[in-house]
PAZAPA-4460 file (N, C-alpha, C; in steps of 0.05 Angstrom, whole numbers, plus 32768, in hexadecimal, padded with zeros to 4 digits):
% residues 208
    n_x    n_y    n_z   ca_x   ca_y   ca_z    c_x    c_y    c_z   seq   type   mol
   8011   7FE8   8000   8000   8000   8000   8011   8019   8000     1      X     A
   800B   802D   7FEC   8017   8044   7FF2   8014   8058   8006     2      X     A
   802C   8060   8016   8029   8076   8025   801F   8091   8022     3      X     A
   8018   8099   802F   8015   80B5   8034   8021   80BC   8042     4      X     A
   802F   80CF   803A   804C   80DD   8044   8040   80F6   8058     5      X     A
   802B   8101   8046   801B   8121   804B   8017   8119   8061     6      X     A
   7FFF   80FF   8063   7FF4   80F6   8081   8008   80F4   8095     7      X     A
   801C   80E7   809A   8031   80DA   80A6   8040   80FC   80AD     8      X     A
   8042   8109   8099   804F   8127   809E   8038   8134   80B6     9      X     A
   801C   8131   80B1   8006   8146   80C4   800F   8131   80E2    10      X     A
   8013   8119   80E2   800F   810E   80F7   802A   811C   8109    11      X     A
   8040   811F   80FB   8054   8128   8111   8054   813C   8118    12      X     A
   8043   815D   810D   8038   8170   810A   802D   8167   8128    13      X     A
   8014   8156   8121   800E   8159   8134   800D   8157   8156    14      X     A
   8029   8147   8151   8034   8148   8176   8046   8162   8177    15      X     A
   8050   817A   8169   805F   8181   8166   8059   819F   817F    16      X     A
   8064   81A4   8195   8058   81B8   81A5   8067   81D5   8196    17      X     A
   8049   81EA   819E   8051   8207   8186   8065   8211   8193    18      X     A
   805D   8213   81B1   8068   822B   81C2   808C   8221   81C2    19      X     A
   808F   8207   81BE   80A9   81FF   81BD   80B4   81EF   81AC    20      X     A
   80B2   8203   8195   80C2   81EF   817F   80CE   81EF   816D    21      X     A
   80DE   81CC   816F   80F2   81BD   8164   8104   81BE   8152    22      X     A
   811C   81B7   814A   812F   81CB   8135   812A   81B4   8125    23      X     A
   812B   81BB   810B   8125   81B5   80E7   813D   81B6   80DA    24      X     A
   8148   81A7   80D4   8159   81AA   80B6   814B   81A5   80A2    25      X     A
   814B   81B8   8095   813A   81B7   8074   8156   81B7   805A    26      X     A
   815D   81A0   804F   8169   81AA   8039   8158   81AF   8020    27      X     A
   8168   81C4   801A   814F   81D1   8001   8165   81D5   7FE5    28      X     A
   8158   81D6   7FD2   815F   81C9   7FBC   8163   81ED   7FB4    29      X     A
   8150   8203   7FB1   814F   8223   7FAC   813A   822A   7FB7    30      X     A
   8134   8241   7FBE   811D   8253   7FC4   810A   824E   7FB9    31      X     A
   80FD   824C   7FA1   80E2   823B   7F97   80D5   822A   7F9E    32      X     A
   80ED   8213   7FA1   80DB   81FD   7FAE   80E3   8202   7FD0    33      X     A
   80F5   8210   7FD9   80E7   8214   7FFD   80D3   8228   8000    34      X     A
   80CA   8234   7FF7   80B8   8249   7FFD   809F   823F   8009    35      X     A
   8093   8228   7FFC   807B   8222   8003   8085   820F   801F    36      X     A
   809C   8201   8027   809F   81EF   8035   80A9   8205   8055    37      X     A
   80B3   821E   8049   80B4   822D   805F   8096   823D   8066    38      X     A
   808F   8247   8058   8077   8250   806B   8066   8239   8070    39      X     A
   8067   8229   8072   8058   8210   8073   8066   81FC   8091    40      X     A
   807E   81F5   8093   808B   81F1   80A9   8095   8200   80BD    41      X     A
   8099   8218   80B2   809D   822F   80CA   8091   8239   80E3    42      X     A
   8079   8225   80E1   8060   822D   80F3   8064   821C   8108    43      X     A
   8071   8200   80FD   8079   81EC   8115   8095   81F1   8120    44      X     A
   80A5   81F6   810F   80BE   81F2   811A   80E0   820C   8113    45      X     A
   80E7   8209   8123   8100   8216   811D   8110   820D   810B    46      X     A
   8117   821A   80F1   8120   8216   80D6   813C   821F   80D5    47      X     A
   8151   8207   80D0   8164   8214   80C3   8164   8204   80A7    48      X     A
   816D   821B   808A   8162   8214   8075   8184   8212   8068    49      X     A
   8189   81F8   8066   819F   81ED   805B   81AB   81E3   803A    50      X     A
   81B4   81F3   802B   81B1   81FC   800E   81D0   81EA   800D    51      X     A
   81CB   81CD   8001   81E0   81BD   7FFE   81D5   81AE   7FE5    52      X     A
   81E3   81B7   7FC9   81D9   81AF   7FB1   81EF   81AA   7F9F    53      X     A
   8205   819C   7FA5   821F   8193   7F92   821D   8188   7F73    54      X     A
   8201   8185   7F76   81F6   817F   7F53   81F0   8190   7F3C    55      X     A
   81F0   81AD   7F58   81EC   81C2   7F42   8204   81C5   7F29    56      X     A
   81F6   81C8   7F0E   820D   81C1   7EF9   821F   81DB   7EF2    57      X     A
   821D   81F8   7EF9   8232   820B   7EF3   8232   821C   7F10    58      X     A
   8247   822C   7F18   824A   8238   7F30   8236   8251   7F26    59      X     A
   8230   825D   7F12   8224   826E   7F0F   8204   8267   7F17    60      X     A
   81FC   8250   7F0C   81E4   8248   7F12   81DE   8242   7F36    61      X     A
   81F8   8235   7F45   81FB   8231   7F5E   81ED   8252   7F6D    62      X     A
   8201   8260   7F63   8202   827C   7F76   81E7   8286   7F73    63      X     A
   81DC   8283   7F57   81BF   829B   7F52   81A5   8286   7F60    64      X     A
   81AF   8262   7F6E   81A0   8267   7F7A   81A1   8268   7F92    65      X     A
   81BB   8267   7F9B   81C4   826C   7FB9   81B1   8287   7FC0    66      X     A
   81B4   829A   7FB6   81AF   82B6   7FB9   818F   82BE   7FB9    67      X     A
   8185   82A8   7FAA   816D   82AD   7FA9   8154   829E   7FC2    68      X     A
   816B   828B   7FCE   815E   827E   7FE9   8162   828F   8002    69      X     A
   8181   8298   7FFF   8184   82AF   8016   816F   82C6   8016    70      X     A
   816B   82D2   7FF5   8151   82E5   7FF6   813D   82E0   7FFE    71      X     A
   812F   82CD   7FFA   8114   82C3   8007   8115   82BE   8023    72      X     A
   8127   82B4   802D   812C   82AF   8044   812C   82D2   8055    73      X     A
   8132   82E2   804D   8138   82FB   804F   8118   8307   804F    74      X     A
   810A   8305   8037   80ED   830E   8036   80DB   8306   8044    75      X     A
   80D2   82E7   804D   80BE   82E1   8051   80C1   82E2   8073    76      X     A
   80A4   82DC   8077   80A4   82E4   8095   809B   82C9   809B    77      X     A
   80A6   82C0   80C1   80A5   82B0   80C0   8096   82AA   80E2    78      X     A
   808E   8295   80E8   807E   8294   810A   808E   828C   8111    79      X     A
   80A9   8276   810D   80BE   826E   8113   80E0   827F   8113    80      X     A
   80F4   8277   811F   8107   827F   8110   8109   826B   80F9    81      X     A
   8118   8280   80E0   8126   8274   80D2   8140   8278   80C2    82      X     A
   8156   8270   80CB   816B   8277   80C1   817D   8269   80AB    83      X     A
   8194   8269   809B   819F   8260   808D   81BA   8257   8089    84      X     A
   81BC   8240   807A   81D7   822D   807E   81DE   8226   8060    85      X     A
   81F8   8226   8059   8201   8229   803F   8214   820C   8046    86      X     A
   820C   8200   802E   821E   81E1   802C   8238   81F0   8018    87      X     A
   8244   81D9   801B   825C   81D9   7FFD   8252   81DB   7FE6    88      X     A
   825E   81E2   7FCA   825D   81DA   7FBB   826F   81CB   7FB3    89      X     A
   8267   81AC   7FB7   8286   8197   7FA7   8274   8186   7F99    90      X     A
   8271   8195   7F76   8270   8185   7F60   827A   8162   7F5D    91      X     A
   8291   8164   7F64   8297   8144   7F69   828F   8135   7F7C    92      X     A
   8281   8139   7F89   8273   8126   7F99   8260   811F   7F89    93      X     A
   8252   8138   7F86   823A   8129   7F6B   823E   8119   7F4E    94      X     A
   8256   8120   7F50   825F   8111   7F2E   826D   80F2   7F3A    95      X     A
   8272   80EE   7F51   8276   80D3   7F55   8257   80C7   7F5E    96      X     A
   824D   80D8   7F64   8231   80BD   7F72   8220   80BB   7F50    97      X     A
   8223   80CD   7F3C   821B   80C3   7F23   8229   80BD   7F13    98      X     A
   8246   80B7   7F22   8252   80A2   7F00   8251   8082   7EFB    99      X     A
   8248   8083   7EE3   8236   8070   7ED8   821A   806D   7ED1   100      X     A
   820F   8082   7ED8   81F1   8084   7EDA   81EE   80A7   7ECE   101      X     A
   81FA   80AA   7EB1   81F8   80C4   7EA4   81DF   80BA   7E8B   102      X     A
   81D8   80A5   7E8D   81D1   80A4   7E74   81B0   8096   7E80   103      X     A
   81AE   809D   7E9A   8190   8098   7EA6   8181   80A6   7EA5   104      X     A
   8166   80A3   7E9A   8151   80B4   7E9D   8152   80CB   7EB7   105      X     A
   8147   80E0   7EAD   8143   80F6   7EC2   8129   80E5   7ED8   106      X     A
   8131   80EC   7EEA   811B   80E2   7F02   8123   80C6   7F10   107      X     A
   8137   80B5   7F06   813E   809D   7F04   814D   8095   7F18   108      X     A
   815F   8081   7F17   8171   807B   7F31   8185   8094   7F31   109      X     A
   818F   809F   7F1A   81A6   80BA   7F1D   819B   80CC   7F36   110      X     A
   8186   80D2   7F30   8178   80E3   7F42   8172   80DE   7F64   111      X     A
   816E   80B7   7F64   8167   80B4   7F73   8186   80BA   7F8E   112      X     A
   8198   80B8   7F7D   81B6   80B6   7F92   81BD   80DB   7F97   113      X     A
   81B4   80E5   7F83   81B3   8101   7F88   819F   810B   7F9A   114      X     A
   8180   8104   7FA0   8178   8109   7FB8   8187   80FE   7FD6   115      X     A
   818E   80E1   7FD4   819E   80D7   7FE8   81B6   80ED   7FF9   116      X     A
   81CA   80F5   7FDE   81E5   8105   7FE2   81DA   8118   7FEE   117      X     A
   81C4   8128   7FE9   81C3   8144   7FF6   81AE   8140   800C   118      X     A
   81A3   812A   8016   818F   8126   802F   81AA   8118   8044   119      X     A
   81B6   810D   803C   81C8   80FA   8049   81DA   8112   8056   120      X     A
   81DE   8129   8049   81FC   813B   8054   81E9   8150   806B   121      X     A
   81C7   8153   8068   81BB   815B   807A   81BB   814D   8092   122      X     A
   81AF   8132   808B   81B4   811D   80A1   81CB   8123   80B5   123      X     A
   81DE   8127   80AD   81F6   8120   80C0   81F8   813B   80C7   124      X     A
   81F8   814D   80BD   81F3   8172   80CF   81DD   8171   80E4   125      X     A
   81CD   8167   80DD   81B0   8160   80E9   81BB   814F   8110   126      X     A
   81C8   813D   80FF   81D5   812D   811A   81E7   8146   8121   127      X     A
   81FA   814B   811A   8210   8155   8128   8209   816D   813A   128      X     A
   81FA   8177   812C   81ED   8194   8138   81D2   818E   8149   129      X     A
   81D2   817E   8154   81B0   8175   8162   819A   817E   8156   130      X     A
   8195   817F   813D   8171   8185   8138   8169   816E   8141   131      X     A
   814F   8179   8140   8143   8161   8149   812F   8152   8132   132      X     A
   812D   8165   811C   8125   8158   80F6   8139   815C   80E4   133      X     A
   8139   8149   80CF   8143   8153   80BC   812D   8148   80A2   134      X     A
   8130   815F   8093   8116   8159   8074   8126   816D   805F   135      X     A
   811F   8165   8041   8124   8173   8030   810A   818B   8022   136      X     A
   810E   8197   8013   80F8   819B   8006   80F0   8190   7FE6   137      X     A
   8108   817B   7FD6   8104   816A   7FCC   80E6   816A   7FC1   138      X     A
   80D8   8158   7FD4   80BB   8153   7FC8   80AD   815F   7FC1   139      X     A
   80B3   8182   7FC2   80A3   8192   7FBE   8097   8192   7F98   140      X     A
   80A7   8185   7F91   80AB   8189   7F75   809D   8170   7F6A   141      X     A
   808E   816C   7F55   807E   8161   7F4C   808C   814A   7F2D   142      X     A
   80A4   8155   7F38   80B4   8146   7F27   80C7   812D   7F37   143      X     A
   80C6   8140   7F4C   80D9   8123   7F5D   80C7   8115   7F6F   144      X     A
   80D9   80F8   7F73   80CA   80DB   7F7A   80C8   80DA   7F9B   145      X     A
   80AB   80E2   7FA9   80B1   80EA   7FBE   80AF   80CC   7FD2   146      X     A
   80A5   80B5   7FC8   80AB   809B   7FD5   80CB   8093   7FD6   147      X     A
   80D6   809F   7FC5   80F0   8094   7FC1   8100   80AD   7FD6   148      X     A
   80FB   80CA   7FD8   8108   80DD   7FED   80FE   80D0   800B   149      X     A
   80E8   80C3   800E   80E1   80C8   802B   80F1   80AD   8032   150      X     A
   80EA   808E   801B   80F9   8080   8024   811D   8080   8029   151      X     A
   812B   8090   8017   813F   809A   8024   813F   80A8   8040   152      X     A
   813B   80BF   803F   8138   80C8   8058   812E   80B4   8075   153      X     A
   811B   809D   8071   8118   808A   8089   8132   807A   808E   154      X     A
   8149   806C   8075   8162   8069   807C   8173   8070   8085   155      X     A
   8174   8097   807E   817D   80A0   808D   817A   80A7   80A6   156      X     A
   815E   80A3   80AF   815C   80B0   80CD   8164   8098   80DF   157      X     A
   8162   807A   80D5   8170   8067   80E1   8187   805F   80E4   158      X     A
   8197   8074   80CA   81BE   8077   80CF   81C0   807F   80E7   159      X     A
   81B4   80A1   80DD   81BF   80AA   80EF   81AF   80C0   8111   160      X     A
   81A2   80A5   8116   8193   80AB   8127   817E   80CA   812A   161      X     A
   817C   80DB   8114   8168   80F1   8116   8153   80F3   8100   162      X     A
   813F   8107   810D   8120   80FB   810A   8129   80FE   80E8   163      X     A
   8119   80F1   80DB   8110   80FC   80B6   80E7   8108   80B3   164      X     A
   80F0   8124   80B2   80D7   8128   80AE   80C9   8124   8091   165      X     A
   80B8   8111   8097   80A5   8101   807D   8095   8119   8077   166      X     A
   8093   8115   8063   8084   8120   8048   8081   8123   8029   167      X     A
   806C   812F   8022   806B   8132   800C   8061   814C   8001   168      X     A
   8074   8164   7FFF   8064   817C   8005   805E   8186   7FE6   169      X     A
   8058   8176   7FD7   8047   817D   7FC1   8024   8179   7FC1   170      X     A
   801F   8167   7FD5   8002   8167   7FD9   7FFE   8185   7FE1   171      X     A
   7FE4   817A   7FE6   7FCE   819D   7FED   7FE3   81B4   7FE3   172      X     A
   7FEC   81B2   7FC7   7FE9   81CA   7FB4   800A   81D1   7FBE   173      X     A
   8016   81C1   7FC7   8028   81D0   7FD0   8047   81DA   7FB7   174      X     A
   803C   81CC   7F9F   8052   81D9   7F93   803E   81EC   7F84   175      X     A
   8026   81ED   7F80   8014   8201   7F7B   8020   821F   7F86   176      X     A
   801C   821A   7FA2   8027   822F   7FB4   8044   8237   7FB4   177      X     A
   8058   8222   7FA8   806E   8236   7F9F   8074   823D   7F91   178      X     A
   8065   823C   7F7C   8065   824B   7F5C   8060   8269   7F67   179      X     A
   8046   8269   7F7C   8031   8288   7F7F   8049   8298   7F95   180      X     A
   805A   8283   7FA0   806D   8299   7FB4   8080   829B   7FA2   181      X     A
   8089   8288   7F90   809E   8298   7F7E   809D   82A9   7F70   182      X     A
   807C   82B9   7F65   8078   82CB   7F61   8076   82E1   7F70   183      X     A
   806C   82D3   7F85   8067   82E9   7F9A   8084   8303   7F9E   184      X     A
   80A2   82F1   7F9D   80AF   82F7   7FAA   80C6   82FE   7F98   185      X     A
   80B9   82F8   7F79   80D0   82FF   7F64   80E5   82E8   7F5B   186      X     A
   80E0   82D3   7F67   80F7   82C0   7F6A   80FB   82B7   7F53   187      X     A
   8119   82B3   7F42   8120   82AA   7F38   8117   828A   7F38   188      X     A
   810A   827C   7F21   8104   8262   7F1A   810D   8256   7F03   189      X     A
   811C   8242   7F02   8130   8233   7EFC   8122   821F   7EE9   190      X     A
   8121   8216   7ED2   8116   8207   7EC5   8125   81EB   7EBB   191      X     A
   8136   81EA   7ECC   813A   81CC   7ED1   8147   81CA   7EEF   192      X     A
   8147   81B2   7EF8   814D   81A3   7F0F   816B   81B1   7F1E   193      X     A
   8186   81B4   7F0C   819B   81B9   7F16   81AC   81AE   7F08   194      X     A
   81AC   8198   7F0B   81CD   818B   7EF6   81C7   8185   7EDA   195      X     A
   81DE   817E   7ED3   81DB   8184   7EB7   81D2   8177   7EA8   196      X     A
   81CD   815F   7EAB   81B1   8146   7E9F   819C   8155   7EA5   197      X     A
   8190   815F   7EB0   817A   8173   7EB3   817F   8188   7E9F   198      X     A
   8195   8191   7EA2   8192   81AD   7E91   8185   819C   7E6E   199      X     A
   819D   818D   7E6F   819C   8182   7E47   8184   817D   7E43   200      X     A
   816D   8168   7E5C   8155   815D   7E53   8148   8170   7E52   201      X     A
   8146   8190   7E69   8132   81A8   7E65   8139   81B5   7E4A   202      X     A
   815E   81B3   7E3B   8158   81C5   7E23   814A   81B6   7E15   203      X     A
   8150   819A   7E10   813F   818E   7DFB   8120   8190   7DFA   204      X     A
   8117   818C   7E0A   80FA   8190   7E0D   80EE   81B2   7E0B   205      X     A
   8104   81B7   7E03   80F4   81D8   7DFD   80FB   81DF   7DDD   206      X     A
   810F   81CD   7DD7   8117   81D3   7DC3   8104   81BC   7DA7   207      X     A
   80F7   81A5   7DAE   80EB   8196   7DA0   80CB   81A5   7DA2   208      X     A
***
């Protein structure tokens, strides 16, 4: 039977106390897709928003969206704190967890070791630094496989002993709602994923 991630997400919501709460690691992919996952989690918990994306394919593309998560982060208002954490950029980490697997469909196992690489380097900040969650915003996107992020993320929370907050934050409209805050807020939106198998499959499909 398939899960429901959404459900399984309201249930831990709902032990979650307001007056005192809990620290979040959110790794987020750019400002687009956290927007809807921050005003949306901010309400439960204390957010630090962790921008660790080594797949991104040119430093130019890296920085415009580094800058554009710090901006949002900067605009929006929030019931929680929420502040911000900058990963590496080391390209080669990502070009070893996909060599051999350049010639896989977009959405496929390539992808699936590239969600792993960047939930896995949260995971262990997550430990080292005591949050007490760690979640991506990943699912927000209607393109990526959110049985395949959450079941990662449950391996991870059994590595390395901290919580994985389940979900699926594309239900109830939620990438709906980051389209209308990326308008809201001017944000730069990116028309493919990040690396560069993304980029070639988005020119081709615009170009056929």
């Amino acid at each position: 039977m398939k899960t429901n991630y959404q459900k399984k997400l309201d249930e831990i919501l709902d032990t979650q106390d307001l007056e005192h709460p809990k620290k979040l690691l959110l790794q987020s992919c750019c400002g687009p897709c956290s927007s809807y996952v921050l005003e949306y989690l901010s309400n439960y918990f204390e957010i630090t928003v962790y921008y660790y994306n080594p797949n991104i394919d040119t430093e130019e593309e890296y920085q415009k969206r580094l800058k554009e998560q710090e901006r949002l982060i900067k605009l929006m208002v929030f019931k929680n704190k929420v502040e911000f954490k900058k990963g590496k950029y080391d390209r080669d980490k990502f070009k070893k967890i996909v060599k051999g697997l350049e010639n896989e469909k977009e959405g496929g196992v390539r992808c699936f070791g590239c969600y792993a690489l960047r939930m896995e380097a949260a995971a262990i900040i997550a430990k080292e630094e005591n949050f007490d969650y760690f979640t991506t915003t990943l699912s927000v996107s209607p393109y990526k496989n959110a049985d395949k992020i959450n079941e990662i993320g449950e391996k991870l929370e059994k590595k390395y002993g901290v919580n994985f907050l389940y979900s699926d934050f594309k239900k109830r409209e939620g990438y709906k709602r980051s389209i209308e805050l990326s308008k809201l807020y001017n944000l730069y939106r990116q028309n493919f994923c990040g690396c560069v198998y993304s980029r070639i499959e988005s020119e081709k499909k615009r170009t056929n």
